[in-house]
DRENVEXGU-726036 format. One line per field, with one value per residue (C-alpha): residue number from 1; x, y, z. Coordinates in nm, 4 decimals. Layout:
% DRENVEXGU-726036
num c(NUM/...)
x c(X/...)
y c(Y/...)
z c(Z/...)
This chain:
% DRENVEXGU-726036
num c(1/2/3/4/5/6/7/8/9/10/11/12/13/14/15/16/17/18/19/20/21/22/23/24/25/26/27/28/29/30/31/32/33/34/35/36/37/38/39/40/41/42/43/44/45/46/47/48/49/50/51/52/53/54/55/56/57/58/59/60/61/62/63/64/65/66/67/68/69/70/71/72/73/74/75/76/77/78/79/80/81/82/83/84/85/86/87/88/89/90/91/92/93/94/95/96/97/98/99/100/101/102/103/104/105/106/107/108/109/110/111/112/113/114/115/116/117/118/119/120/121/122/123/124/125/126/127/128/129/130/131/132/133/134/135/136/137/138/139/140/141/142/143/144/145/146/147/148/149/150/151/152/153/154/155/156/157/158/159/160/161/162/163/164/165/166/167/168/169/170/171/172/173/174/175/176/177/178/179/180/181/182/183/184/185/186/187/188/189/190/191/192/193/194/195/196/197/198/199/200/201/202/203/204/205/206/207/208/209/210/211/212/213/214/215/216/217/218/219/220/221/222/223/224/225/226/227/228/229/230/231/232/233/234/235/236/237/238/239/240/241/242/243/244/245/246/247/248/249/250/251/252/253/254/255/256/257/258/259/260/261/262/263/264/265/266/267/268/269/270/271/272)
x c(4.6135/4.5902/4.5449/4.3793/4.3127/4.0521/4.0060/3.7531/3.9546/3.6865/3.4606/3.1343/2.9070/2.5542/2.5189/2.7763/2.8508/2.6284/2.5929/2.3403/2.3279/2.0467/2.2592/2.5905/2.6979/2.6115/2.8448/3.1270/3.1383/3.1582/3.3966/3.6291/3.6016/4.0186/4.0310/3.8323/4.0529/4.3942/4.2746/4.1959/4.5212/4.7190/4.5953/4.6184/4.9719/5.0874/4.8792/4.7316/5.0185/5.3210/5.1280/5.0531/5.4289/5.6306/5.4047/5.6238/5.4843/5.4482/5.2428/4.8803/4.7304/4.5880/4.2988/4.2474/3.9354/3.8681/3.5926/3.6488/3.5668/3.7996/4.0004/4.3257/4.5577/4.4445/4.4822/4.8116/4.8890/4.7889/4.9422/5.2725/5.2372/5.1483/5.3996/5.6812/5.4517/5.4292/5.0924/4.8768/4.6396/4.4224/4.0818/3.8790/3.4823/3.2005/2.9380/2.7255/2.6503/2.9064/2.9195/2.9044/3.1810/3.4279/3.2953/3.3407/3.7049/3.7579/3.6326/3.8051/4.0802/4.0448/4.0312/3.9631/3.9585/4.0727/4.2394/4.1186/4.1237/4.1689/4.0111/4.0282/3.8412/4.0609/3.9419/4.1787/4.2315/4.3429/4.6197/4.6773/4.9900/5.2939/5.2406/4.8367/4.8912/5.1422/4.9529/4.6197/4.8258/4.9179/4.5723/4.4444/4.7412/4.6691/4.2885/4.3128/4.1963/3.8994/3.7726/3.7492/3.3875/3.3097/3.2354/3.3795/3.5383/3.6441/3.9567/3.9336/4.2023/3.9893/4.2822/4.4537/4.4644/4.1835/4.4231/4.4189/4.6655/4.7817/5.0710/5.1275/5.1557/5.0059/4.7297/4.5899/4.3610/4.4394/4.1000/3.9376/3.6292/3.4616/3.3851/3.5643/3.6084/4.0216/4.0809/3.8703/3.9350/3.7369/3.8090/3.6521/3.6955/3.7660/3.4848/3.2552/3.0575/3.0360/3.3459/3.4081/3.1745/2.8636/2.8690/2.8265/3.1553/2.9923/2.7273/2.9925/3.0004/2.6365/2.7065/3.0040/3.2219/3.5087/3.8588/3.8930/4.2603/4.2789/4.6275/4.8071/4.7855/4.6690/4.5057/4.5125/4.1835/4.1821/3.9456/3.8710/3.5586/3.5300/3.4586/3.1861/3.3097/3.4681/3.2426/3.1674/3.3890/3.5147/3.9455/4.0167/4.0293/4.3284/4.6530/5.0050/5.1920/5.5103/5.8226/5.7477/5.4452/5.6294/5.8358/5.5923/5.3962/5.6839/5.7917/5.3885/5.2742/5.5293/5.3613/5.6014/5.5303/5.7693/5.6181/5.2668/5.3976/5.6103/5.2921/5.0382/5.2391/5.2979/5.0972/4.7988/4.8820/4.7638/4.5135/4.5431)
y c(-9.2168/-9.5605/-9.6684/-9.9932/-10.1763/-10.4902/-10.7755/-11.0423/-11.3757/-11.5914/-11.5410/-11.7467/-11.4068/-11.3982/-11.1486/-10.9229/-11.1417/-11.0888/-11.4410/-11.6097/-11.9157/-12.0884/-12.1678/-12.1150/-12.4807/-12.3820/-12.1023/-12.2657/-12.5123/-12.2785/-12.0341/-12.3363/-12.4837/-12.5746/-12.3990/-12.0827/-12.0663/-12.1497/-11.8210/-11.6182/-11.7347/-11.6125/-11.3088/-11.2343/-11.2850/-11.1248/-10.8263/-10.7561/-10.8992/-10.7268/-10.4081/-10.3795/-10.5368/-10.2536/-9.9701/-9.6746/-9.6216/-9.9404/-9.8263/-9.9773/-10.3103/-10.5032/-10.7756/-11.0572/-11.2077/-11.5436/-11.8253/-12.0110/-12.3200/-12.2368/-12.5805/-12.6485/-12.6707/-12.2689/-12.1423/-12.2743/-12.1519/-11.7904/-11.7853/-11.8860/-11.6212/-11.3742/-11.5049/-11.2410/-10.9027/-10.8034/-10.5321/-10.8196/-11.0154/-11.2996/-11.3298/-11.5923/-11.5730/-11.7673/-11.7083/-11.3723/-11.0750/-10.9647/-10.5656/-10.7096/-10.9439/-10.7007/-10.4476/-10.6883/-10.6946/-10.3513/-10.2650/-10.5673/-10.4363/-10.0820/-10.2005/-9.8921/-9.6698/-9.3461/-9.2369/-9.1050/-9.4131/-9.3968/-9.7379/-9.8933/-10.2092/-10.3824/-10.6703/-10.9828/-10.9481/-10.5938/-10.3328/-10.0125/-9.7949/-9.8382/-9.4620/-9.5447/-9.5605/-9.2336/-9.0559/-9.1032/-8.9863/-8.6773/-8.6311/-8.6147/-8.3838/-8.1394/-8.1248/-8.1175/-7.7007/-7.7720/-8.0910/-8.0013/-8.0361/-8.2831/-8.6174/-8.8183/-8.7904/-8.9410/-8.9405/-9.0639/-9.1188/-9.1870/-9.2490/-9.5847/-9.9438/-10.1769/-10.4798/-10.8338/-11.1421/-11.4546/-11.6714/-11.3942/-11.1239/-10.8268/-10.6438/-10.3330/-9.9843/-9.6436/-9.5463/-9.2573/-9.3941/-9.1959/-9.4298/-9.7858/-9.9407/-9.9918/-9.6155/-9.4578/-9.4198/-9.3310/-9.1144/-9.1506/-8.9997/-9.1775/-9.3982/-9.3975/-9.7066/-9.7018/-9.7977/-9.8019/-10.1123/-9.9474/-9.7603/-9.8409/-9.7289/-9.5709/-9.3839/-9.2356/-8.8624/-8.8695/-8.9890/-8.7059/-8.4903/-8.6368/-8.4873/-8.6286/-8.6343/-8.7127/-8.7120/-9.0295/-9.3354/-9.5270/-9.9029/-10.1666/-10.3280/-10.6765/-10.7870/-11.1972/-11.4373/-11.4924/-11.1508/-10.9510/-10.6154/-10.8516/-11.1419/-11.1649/-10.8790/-10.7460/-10.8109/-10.6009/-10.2714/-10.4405/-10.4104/-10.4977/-10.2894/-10.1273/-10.1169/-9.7973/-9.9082/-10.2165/-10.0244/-9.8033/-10.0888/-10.2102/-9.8732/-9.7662/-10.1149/-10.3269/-10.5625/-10.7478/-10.8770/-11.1688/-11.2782/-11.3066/-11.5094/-11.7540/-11.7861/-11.7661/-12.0301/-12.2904/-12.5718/-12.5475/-12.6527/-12.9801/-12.9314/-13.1677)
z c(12.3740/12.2769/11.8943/11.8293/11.5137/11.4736/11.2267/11.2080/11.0766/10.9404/11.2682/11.2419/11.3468/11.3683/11.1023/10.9465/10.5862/10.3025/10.2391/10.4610/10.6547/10.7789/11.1325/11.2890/11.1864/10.8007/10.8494/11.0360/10.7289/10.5073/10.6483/10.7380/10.3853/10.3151/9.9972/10.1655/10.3880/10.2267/10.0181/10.2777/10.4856/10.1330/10.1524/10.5245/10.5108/10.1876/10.2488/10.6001/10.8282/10.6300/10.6612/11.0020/11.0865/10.9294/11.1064/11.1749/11.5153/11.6560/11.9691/11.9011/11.8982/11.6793/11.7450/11.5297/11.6638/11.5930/11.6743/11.9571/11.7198/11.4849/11.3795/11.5666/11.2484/11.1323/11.4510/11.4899/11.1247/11.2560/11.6024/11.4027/11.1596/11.3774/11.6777/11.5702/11.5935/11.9571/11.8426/11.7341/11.9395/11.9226/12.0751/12.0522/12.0902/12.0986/11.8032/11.8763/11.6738/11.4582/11.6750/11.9718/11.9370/11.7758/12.0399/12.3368/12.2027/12.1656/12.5237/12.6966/12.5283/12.6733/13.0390/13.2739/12.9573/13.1026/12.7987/12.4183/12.1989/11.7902/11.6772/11.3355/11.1287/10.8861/10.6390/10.6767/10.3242/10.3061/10.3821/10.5444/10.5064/10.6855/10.8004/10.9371/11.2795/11.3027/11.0967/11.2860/11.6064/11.4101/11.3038/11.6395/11.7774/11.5100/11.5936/11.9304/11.9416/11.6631/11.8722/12.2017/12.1762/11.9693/12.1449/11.8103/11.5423/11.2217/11.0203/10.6674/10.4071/10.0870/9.8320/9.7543/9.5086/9.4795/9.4295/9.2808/9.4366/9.2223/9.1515/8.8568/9.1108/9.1805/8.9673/9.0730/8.9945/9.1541/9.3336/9.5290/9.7420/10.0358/10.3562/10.2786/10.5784/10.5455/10.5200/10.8334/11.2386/11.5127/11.7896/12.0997/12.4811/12.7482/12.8952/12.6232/12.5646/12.2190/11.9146/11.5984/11.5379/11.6400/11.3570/10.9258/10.7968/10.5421/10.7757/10.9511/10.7998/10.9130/11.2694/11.3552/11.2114/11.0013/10.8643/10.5235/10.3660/9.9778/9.9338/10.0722/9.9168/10.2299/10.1726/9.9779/9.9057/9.7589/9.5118/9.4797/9.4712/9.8419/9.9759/10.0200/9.8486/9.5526/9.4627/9.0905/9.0286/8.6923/8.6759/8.3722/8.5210/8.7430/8.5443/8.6538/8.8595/8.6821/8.8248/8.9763/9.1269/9.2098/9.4548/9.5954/9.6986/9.8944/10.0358/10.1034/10.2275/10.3087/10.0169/9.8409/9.4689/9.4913/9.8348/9.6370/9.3892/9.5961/9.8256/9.5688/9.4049/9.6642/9.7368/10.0357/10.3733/10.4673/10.7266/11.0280)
């Protein structure tokens, strides 16, 4: 079985952001704006990367895809950053629809698929568990029986923080929310041309069956002006995490409060 995550890292898609461009150039200048992207780099490596380096079963990968115009000086930046976890993998593409690029990955990735795949989206802002990718492999062990003939499934863990990043620290809200995108998985048999991108994370329960699990804390979903699921949000319901909280991040996520700070803090990276 082969477990495989994917992120979009500020990918100039035809499609897929709420905010519109009138062409790809529009979009490439905004997505590769130096402040945009010092934020989003912030982010990526005090939440996402931490996360999916401390995964308790390291057998999966994990696809950053990328545009193949992406400027010199941030790929660098994330090739560095990313040089010391052996699961992640960069892919560059050239613009096309948002699906089909993160598909093309998925299935280039898969090769011959002749084996079940569990396949995951992650936001390059956000974080999953250290437990994700062993519990999805338990998951699909223990349905195996109840399965058999179902051509997908689901898994969904619908329980974890929305959070907020600064050089303060970490702010954050417990929250239960059915269908985000960081908390589900796809199943799918061997050979089938579809993955988890050809389907609206939260259309899923209408497309297959899912198993929902309410209990572990599982994701970490950041809240700031420059995504989609956060522009113009509220920040009060955020509150700082207590020391207990402060630990469980840590243990849960791998996140680390005095990481934010120190890079929340710093100065940007010159670019070029």
């Amino acid at each position: 079985m082969r477990v495989i995550g994917i992120c979009r890292f500020s990918y100039p898609a035809q499609g897929g952001f709420k905010r519109m461009h009138d062409s790809i150039e529009a979009r490439e200048a905004y997505l590769y704006d130096p402040a945009r992207m010092e934020l989003r780099f912030r982010h990526f490596e005090c939440l996402t990367l931490p996360s999916i380096a401390a995964q308790q079963n390291p057998d999966f990968t994990f696809l950053i895809v990328v545009g193949e115009s992406l400027p010199k000086p941030y790929r660098d930046r994330l090739h560095d950053l990313t040089a010391a976890v052996p699961q992640i993998r960069i892919v560059a593409q050239p613009p096309m629809r948002h699906r089909s690029a993160m598909q093309l990955a998925i299935k280039e990735e898969l090769g011959e698929d002749e084996t079940e795949s569990i396949q995951f989206r992650l936001d390059d802002d956000d974080a999953v568990a250290v437990g994700f990718t062993r519990s999805l492999r338990w998951s699909a062990k223990a349905s195996r029986t109840m399965r058999k003939k179902w051509r997908t499934v689901a898994f969904e863990y619908n329980r974890g923080y929305s959070v907020g990043l600064s050089d303060q620290g970490i702010s954050a809200e417990e929250v239960q929310s059915p269908f985000w995108a960081c908390g589900l998985a796809v199943l799918f048999r061997p050979g089938d041309p579809r993955t988890v991108m050809n389907y609206g994370h939260h259309k899923l329960h209408l497309e297959m069956p899912m198993i929902s699990n309410p209990t572990p804390k599982m994701y970490l979903r950041s809240k700031h002006d420059d995504n989609d699921s956060g522009a113009n949000f509220e920040p009060r319901s955020l509150q700082p995490l207590t020391d207990k909280e402060r630990a469980f991040f840590k243990a849960q996520f791998n996140v680390d409060e005095d990481q934010v700070k120190a890079v929340f803090s710093a100065p940007p990276v010159p670019v070029g």
